[in-house]
N, C-alpha and C positions, 0 to 999 in steps of 0.2 A: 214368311207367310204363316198362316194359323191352320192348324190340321183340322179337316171335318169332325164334325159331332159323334163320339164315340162313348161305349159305355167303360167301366172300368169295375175289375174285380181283382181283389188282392187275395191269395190262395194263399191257406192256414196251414197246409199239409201239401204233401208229395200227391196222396192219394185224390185231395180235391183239385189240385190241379188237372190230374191226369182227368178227372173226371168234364173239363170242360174244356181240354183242347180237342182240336177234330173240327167242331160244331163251324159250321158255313162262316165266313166274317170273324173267325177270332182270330186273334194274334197274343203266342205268348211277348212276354217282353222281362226282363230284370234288368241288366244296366242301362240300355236303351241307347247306347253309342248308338247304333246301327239305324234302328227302328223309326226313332225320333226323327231323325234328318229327314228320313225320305216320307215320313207322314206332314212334318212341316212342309216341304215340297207339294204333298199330297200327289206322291207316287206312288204312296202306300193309305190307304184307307181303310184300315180294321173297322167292324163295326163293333168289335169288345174288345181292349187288352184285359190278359188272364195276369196278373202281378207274380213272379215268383221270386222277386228276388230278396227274400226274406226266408226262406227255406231254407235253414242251418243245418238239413242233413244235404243238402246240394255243394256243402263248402268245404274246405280244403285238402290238403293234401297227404297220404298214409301211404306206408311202403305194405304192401300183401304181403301173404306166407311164402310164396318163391320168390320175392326180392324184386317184383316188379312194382309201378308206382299206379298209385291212383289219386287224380287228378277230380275235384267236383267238380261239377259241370259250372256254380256259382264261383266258385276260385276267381281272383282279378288277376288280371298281369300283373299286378303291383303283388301280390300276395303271393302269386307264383314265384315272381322274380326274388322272392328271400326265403322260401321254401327248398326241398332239399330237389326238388328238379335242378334250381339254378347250376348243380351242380353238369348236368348232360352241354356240354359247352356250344353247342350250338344254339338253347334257349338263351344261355348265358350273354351269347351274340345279339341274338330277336329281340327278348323281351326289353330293352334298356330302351328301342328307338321306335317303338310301337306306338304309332298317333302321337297324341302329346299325355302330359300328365295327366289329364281331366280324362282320356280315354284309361291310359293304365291305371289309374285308381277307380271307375265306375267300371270300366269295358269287360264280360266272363267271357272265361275260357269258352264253356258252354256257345255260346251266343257267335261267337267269331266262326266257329266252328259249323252252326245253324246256318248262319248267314251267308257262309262261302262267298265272300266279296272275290273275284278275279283275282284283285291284289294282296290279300290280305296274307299275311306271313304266318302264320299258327299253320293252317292247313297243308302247307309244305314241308314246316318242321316237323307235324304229323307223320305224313308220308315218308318221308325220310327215317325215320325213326320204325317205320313198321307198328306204327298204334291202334289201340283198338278202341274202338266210341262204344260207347255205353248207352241203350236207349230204351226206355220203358214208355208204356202204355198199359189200359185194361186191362190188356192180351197178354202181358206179361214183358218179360229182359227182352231183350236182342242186340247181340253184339256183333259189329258191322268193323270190319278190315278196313283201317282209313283208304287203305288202296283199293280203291273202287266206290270212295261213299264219297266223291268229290266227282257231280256226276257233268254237271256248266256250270253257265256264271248264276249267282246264285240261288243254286239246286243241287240237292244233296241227295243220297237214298231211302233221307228219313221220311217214314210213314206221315199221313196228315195227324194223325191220334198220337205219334210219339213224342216223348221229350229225351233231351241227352239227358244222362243224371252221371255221369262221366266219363272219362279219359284214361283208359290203360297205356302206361308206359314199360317198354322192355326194363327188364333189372342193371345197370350199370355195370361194363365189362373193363377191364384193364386193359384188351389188347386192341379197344377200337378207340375210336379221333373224331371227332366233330367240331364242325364253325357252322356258321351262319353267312352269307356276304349279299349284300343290296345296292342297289342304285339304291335312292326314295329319290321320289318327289319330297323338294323342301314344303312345299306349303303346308300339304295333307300327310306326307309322312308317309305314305304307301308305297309301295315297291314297285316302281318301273320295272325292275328285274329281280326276282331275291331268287336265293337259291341253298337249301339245305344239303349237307353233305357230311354222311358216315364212310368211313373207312375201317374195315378191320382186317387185322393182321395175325390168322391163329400159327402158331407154332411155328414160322418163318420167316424170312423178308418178304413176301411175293400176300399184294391184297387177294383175299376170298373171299369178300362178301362187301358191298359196297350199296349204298342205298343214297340217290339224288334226287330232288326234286324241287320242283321251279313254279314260282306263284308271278303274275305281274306280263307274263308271257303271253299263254291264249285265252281262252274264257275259264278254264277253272283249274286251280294248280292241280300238277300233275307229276306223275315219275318219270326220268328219263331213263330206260330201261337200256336203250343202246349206249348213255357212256357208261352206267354201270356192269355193264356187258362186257365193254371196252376197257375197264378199270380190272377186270379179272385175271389175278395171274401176271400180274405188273406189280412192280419195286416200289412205283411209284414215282420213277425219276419225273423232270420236267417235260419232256418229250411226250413220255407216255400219258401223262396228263392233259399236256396239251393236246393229243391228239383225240382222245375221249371226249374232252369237251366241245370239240368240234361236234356232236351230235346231240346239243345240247334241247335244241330245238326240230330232232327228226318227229316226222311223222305230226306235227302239229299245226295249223293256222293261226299265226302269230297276229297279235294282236297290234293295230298301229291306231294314232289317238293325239291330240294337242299336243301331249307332252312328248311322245316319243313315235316316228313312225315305224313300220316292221322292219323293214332295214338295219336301222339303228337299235333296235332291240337284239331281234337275230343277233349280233352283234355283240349286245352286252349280257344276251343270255350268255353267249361260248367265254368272254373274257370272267364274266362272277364264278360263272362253273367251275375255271379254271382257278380263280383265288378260292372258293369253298375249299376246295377238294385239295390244294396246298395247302390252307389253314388248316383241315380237319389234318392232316398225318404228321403236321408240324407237332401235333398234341397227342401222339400217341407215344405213349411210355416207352 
């Protein structure tokens, strides 16, 4: 199908963008994975796209002064996936099987993150990770705890006036483990079930500090608080693992759909939880 009649503005600066998102009928756009489809559809009907994906201080990726990462909001998956995140082994998982090519080389980080599709795998590895969004307006910064700025399915806590302008990532630990593990859907690539998963282990065998989360599940990924709850104070043998992932999906309304009913989700949430959370301690030093 052909999208209705829109106008179009491509923004020369940080500061003229900010100055014309808000406005009734706009819509930012830079890769346009997301946007495009559903305005071809004409599910989506902007009556302005605001252009930003030309704004080289929105791109890539620098370690800050305590050792954490920051991520531009413009960054691709492709351009992440050989920057020095790839090294957090759970992106290392994500980023390879995200869409297809033509997504990982157009599709930002920024933009996945905006868009909060139910399925979409970034906003897990987010949560999981304990990340912080970056978001300007007029008004000034605001920085928003991924846990809690994944609010449905695509709805986020960002203000109508703001833009991501990026991604805080924790600084990289020697005594913690992370993977990635997904059904996908072959066609689309998205996740029937994915599931991110840190494990860390200070100063003993017994994990302290555990961080899960699951996209693909109900309307918008989320933490699963009770197996990490359940992971605390555990070796980690297979038992204990297994028994954690069993609550992989408490407290949620699972999502059932063509490809997978609730049932059979429920299901494949508790078995991926179960493989994340053995691949992340498989990789701990």
């Amino acid at each position: 199908m052909i999208p209705n009649l829109f106008d179009y503005q491509r923004a020369a600066s940080l500061d003229e963008a900010l100055a014309l998102v808000g406005s009734p009928g706009t819509k930012v756009i830079a890769g346009g994975m997301s946007l495009l489809p559903l305005m071809k559809l004409r599910l989506a009907n902007p009556e302005r796209l605001v252009d930003i994906g030309r704004l080289a201080e929105l791109k890539g990726v620098r370690e800050l002064p305590d050792g954490r990462l920051a991520i531009g909001a413009l960054t691709t998956y492709s351009e992440l996936a050989v920057s020095p995140a790839r090294h957090y082994g759970l992106l290392g998982d994500a980023l390879p099987d995200i869409g297809d090519v033509q997504v990982r080389n157009r599709g930002t980080v920024g933009g996945a993150v905006a868009h909060c599709d139910p399925a979409s795998d970034l906003p897990a590895v987010l949560l999981a990770l304990d990340a912080e969004i970056v978001a300007r307006s007029k008004r000034g910064e605001n920085v928003y705890a991924a846990d809690g700025f994944f609010t449905g399915a695509f709805s986020t806590a960002l203000a109508e006036d703001e833009l991501i302008t990026e991604i805080r990532l924790p600084g990289p630990r020697d005594d913690a483990g992370s993977a990635y593990a997904s059904l996908a859907q072959r066609a689309s690539g998205y996740s029937i079930v994915g599931v991110a998963a840190i494990v860390i282990k200070e100063g003993g065998s017994a994990i302290t500090k555990a961080g899960i989360a699951l996209t693909g599940v109900g309307d918008a990924p989320y933490r699963a608080k009770a197996v990490e709850a359940a992971l605390i104070g555990n070796e980690g043998t297979p038992e204990s693992i297994a028994e954690a992932a069993t609550h992989a999906s408490d407290g949620v309304t699972v999502n059932g759909d063509i490809h997978a009913d609730s049932e059979y989700r429920t299901a494949m949430a508790v078995a991926y939880t179960r493989r994340a959370i053995a691949a992340a301690l498989g990789r701990l030093g």
